[in-house]
C-alpha positions as CSV (number, residue, x, y, z in Angstrom):
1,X,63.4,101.8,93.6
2,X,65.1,100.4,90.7
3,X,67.0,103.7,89.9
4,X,68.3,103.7,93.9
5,X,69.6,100.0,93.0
6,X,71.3,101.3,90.1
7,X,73.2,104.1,91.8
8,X,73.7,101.8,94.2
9,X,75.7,99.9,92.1
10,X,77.3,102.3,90.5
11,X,79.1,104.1,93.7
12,X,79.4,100.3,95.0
13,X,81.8,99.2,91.6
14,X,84.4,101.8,91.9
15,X,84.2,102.3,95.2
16,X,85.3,98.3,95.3
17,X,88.0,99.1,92.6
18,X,89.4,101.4,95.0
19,X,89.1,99.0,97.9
20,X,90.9,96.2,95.6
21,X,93.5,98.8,94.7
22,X,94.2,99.4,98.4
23,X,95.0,95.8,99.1
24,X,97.2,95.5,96.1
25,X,99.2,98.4,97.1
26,X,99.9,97.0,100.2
27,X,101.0,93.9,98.7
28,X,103.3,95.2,96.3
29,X,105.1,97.9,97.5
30,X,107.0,95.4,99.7
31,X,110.3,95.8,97.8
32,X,113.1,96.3,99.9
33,X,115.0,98.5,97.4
34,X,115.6,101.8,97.3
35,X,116.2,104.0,93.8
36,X,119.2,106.8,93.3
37,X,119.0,109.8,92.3
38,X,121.4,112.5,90.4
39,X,123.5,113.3,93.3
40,X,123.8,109.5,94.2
41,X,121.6,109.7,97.4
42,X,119.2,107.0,98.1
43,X,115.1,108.0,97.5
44,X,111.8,106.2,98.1
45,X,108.6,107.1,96.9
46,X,104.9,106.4,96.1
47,X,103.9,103.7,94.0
48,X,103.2,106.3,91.1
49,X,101.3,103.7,89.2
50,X,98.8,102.8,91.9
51,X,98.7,106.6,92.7
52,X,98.2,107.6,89.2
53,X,95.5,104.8,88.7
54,X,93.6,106.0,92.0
55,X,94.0,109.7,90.2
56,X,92.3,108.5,86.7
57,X,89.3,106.7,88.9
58,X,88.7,109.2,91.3
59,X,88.8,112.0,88.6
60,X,85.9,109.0,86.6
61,X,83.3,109.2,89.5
62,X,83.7,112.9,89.7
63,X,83.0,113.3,85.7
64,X,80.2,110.2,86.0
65,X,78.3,112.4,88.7
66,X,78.8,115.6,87.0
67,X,77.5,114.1,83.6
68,X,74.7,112.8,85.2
69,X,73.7,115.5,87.4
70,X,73.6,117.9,83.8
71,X,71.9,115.3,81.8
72,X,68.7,114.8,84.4
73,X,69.3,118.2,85.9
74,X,65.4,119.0,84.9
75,X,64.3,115.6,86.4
76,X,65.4,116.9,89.9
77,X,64.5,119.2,92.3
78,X,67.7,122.3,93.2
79,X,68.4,120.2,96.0
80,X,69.2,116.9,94.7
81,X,71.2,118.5,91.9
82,X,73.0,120.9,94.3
83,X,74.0,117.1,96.5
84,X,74.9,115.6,92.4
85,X,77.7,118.7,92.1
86,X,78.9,118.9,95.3
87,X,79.9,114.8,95.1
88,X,81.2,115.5,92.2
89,X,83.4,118.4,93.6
90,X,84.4,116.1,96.3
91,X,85.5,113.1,94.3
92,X,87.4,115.9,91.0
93,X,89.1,117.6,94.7
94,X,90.3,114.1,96.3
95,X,91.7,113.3,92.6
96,X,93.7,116.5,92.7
97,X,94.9,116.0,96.4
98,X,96.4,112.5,95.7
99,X,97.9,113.5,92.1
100,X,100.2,115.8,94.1
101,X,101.6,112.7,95.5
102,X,103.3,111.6,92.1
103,X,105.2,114.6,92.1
104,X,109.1,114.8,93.7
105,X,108.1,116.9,97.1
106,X,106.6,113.7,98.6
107,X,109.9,111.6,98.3
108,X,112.3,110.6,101.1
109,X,116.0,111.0,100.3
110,X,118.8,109.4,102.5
111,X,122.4,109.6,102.3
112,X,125.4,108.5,104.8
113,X,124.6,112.4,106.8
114,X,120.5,113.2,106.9
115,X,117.2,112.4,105.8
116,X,115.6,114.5,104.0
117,X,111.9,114.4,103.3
118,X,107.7,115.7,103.7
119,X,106.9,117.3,107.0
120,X,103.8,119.0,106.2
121,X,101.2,117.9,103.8
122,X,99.5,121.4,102.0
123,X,96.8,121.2,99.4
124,X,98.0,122.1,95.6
125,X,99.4,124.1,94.2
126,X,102.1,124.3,97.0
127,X,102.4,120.8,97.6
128,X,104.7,119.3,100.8
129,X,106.9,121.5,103.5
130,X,110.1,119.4,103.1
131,X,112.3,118.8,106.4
132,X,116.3,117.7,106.8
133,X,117.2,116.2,110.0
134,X,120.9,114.6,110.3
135,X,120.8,111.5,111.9
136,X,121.9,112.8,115.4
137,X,118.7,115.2,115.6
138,X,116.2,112.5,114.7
139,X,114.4,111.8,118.6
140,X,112.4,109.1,118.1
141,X,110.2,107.4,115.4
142,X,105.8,107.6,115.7
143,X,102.8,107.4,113.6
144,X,101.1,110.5,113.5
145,X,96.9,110.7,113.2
146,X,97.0,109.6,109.5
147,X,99.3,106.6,110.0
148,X,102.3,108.0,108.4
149,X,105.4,107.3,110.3
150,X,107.3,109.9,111.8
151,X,110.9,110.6,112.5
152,X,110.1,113.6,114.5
153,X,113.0,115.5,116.2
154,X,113.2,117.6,119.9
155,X,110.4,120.6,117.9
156,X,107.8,118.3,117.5
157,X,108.6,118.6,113.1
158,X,108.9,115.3,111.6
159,X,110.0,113.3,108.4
160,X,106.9,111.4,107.1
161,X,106.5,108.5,105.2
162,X,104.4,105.6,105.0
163,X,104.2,101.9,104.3
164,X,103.0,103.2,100.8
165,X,106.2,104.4,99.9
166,X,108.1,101.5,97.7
167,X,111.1,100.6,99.3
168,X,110.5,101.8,102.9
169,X,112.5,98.6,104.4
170,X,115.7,100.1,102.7
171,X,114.6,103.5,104.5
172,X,114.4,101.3,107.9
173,X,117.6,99.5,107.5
174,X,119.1,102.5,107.0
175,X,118.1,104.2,110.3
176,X,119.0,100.6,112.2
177,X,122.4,100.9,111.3
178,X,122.7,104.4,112.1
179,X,120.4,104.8,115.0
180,X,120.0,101.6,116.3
181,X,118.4,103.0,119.6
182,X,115.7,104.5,117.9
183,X,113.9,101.2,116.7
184,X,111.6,99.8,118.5
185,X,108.5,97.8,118.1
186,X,105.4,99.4,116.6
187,X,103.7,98.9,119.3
188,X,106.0,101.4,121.0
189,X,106.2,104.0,118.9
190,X,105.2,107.3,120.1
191,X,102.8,110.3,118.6
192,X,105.1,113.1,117.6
């Protein structure tokens, strides 16, 4: 019983760091600005930092279980061991899935013409399907079924983003004073 307590606590502890993280991500990325880049259009991105510390505690629990499935690995019957490797698996793949977000395929660039951004998320090595759309072909703005917003045009393919991004206000005010028929309330918006 005591060893169940002890796992118990050690799933519970990072998987509150992770929770904690969560909420200060959402707290901090509320800057308003957007960066530049070398051909002087405007970008937002990911919060690298909180993306990179989710990577480094992610990749932790996957090397925590591993370790620990090795070490008692003659304590434990093939199934429990088999249950170990697979979490660990599953914690070393989300690790990989969310360091491609540090990378420059997941940012949204903006200038005076288009918006130019992710419009399909693929695993790594290949990393996001990027997407322009001028301002005139952008349809309507929606949240697709992971919450990312959408500025989808007439084909159903869409810009995504989300509220993770630092500086997605600029992104916003952008499209009000370009498309100002296009925002609505978030209650409105649509599924691409």
């Amino acid at each position: 019983m005591e060893f169940l307590l002890i796992w118990a606590l050690k799933l519970f502890l990072p998987a509150l760091a992770i929770g904690g993280l969560y909420l200060w991500a959402d707290r901090t990325n509320t800057s308003p600005r957007a960066l530049n880049d070398a051909k002087q259009r405007q970008f937002i991105a990911v919060n690298t930092a909180i993306y990179g510390l989710l990577v480094v505690i992610l990749g932790s629990i996957a090397l925590f279980v591993d370790g620990l499935v090795y070490r008692y690995r003659h304590f434990y019957s093939d199934g429990n061991v088999v249950a170990g490797a697979t979490i660990a698996v599953f914690f070393g793949l989300c690790a990989i899935v969310l360091s491609q977000y540090l990378g420059r395929s997941y940012r949204v660039h903006w200038d005076d013409h288009a918006i130019e951004g992710p419009s399909a998320y693929r695993l790594p090595p290949f990393g996001a399907k990027r997407l322009r759309l001028t301002y005139q072909q952008i349809d309507g703005i929606g949240v697709d079924w992971a919450e990312q917003l959408c500025l989808y045009r007439s084909d159903g393919r869409a810009v995504k983003f989300s509220h993770f991004y630092r500086g997605h206000d600029a992104l916003m005010k952008q499209l009000e004073r370009k498309r100002p028929d296009l925002l609505v309330e978030e209650d409105d918006w649509v599924e691409p």
